[in-house]
C-alpha positions as CSV (number, residue, x, y, z in Angstrom):
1,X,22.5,191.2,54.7
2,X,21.1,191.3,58.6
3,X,19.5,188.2,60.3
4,X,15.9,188.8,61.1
5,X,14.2,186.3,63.5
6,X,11.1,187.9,63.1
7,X,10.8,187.3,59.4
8,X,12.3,183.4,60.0
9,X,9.4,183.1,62.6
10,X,6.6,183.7,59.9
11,X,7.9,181.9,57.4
12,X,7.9,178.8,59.3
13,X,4.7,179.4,60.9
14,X,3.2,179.1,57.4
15,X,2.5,175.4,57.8
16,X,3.1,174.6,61.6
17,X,1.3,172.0,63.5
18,X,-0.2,172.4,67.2
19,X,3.2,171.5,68.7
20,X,5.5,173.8,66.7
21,X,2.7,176.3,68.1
22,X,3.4,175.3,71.4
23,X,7.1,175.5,71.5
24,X,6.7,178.7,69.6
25,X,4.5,180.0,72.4
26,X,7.1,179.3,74.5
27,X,9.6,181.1,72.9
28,X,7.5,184.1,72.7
29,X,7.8,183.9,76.6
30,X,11.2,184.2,76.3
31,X,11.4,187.1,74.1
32,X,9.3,189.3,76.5
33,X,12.5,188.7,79.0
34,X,15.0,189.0,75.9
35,X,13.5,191.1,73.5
36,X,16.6,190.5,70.9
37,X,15.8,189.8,67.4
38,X,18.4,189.8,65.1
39,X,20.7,192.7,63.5
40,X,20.1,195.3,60.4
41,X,22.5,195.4,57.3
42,X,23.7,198.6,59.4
43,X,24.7,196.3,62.4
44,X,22.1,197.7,64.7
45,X,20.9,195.1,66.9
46,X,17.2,194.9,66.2
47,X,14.7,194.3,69.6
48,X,10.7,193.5,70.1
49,X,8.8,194.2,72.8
50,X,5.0,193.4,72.3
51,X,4.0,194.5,69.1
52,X,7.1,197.6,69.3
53,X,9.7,197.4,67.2
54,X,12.7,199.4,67.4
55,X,16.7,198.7,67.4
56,X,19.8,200.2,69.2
57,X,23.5,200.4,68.7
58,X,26.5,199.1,71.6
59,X,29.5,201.6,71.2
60,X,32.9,201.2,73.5
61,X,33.3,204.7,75.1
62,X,36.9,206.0,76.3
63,X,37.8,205.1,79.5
64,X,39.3,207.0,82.1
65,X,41.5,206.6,85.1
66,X,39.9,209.3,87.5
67,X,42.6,208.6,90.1
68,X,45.2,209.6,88.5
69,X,43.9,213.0,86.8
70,X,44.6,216.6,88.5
71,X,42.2,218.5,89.8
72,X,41.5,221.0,86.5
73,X,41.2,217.4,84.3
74,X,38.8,215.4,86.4
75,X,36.4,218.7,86.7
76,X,36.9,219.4,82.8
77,X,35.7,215.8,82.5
78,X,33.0,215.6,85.0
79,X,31.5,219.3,83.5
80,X,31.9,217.2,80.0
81,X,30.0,214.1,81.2
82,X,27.8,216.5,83.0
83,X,26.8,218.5,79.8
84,X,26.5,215.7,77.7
85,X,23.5,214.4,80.0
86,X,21.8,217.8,79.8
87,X,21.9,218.1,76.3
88,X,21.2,214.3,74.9
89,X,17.1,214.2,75.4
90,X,17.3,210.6,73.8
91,X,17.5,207.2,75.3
92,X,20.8,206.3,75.9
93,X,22.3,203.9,78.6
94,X,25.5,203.2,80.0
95,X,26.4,199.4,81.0
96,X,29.1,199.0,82.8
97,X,30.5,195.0,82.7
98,X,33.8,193.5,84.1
99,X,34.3,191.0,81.3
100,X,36.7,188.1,80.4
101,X,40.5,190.3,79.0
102,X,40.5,189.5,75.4
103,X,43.6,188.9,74.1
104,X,43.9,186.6,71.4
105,X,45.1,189.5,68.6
106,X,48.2,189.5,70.8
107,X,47.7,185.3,71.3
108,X,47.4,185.1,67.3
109,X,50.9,187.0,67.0
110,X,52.6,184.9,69.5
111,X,51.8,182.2,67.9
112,X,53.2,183.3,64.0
113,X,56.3,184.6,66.3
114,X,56.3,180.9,67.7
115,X,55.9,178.9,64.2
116,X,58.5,181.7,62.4
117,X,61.6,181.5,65.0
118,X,64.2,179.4,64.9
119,X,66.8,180.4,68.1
120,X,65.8,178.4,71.0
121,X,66.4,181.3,73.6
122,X,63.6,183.7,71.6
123,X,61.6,180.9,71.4
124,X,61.5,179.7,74.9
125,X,60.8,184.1,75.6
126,X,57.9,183.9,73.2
127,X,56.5,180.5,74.4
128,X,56.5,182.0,78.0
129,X,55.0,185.5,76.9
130,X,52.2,183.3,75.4
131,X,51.4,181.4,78.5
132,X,51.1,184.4,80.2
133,X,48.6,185.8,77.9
134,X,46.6,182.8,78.2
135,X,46.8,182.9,82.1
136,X,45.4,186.9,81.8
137,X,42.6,185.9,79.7
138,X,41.6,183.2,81.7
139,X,41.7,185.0,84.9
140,X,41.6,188.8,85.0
141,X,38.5,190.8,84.0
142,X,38.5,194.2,82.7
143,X,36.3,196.6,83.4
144,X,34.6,198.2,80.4
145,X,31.7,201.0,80.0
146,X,29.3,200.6,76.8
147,X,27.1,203.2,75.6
148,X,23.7,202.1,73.9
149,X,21.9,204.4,71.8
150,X,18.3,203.0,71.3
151,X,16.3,204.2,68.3
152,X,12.6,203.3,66.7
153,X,13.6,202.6,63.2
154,X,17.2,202.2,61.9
155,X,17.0,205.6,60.5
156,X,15.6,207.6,63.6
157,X,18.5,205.6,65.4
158,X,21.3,207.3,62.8
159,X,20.2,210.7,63.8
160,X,20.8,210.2,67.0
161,X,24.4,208.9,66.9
162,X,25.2,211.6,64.8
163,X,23.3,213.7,67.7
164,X,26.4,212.7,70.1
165,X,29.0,214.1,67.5
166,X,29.7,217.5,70.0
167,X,31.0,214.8,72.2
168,X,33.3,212.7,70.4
169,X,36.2,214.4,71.2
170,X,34.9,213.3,75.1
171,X,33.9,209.9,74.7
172,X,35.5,209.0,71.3
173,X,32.8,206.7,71.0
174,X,33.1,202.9,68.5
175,X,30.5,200.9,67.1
176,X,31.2,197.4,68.8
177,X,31.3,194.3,66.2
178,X,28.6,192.1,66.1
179,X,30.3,189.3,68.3
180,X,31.5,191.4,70.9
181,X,27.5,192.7,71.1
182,X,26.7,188.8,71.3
183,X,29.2,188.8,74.0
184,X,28.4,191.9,75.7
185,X,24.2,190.9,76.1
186,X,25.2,187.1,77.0
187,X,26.9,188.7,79.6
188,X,24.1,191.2,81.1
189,X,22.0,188.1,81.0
190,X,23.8,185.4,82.2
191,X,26.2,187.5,84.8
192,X,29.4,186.7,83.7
């Protein structure tokens, strides 16, 4: 099941006193900058502006090295892109963010590698791949484009993903997991 601040919010406004009014007052102040609200059982992150309600959906789009295509590619692709904005009518934005690399799938592995070896010469390989791994994430950034698909109601906001189908084989679009959405709006607000 989704988490829904809204419906939290009036169930402990049931019996609030004049300071829980004031601090939520203040937190409604905040959600007219940050209009997040939770997430449906879909996964859509849910938003609130004034008395609108509507939700949208982060997807990680493919990502491409426009330096090093030819000629025919980089106008095939640019005619794709190009097409795609004429023919989506809905909302959609692209954010791109230079983010923190995330490795620690790879960090995990090292460290089973690490716990299962037993030569000293693999292990002192694997212990020094790991470092490295831990000096990438905590100092390169990758660049990263996100697509968000905005929608009034969870179902309206369905259509329109499956409105981008013609395009997948272009942008070969994924839903993003809930943390990584956490992560991705900390980021737009809090510049990281």
């Amino acid at each position: 099941m989704g988490f829904d601040a809204l419906s939290v919010k009036k169930e402990k406004q049931s019996g609030s006193t004049r300071k829980l009014k004031k601090i939520q007052k203040s937190i409604d102040r905040i959600n007219r900058v940050y209009p997040v609200c939770g997430y449906s059982d879909e996964g859509y992150v849910k938003t609130k502006v004034g008395l609108k309600e509507g939700c949208f959906e982060v997807f990680d789009v493919k990502h491409f090295d426009t330096n090093i295509l030819d000629e025919k590619e980089f106008n095939s692709l640019t005619e794709s892109y190009w097409k795609m904005q004429q023919i989506y009518s809905d909302t959609l934005k692209e954010v791109h963010m230079n983010l923190p690399e995330d490795n620690q799938v790879q960090q995990e592995f090292l460290k089973y590698k690490i716990k299962r070896t037993n030569d000293y010469a693999r292990l002192k390989v694997l212990k020094a791949e790991f470092e490295k791994l831990k000096f990438i994430e905590k100092t390169y950034k990758s660049r990263r484009t996100y697509l968000f698909i905005f929608g009034g109601t969870a179902e309206e906001l369905s259509k329109r993903i499956e409105e981008l189908t013609p395009f997948i084989n272009y942008l070969e679009p994924k839903p993003v997991s809930i943390e990584k959405k956490i992560r991705i709006l900390h980021g737009m607000n809090n510049f990281i």
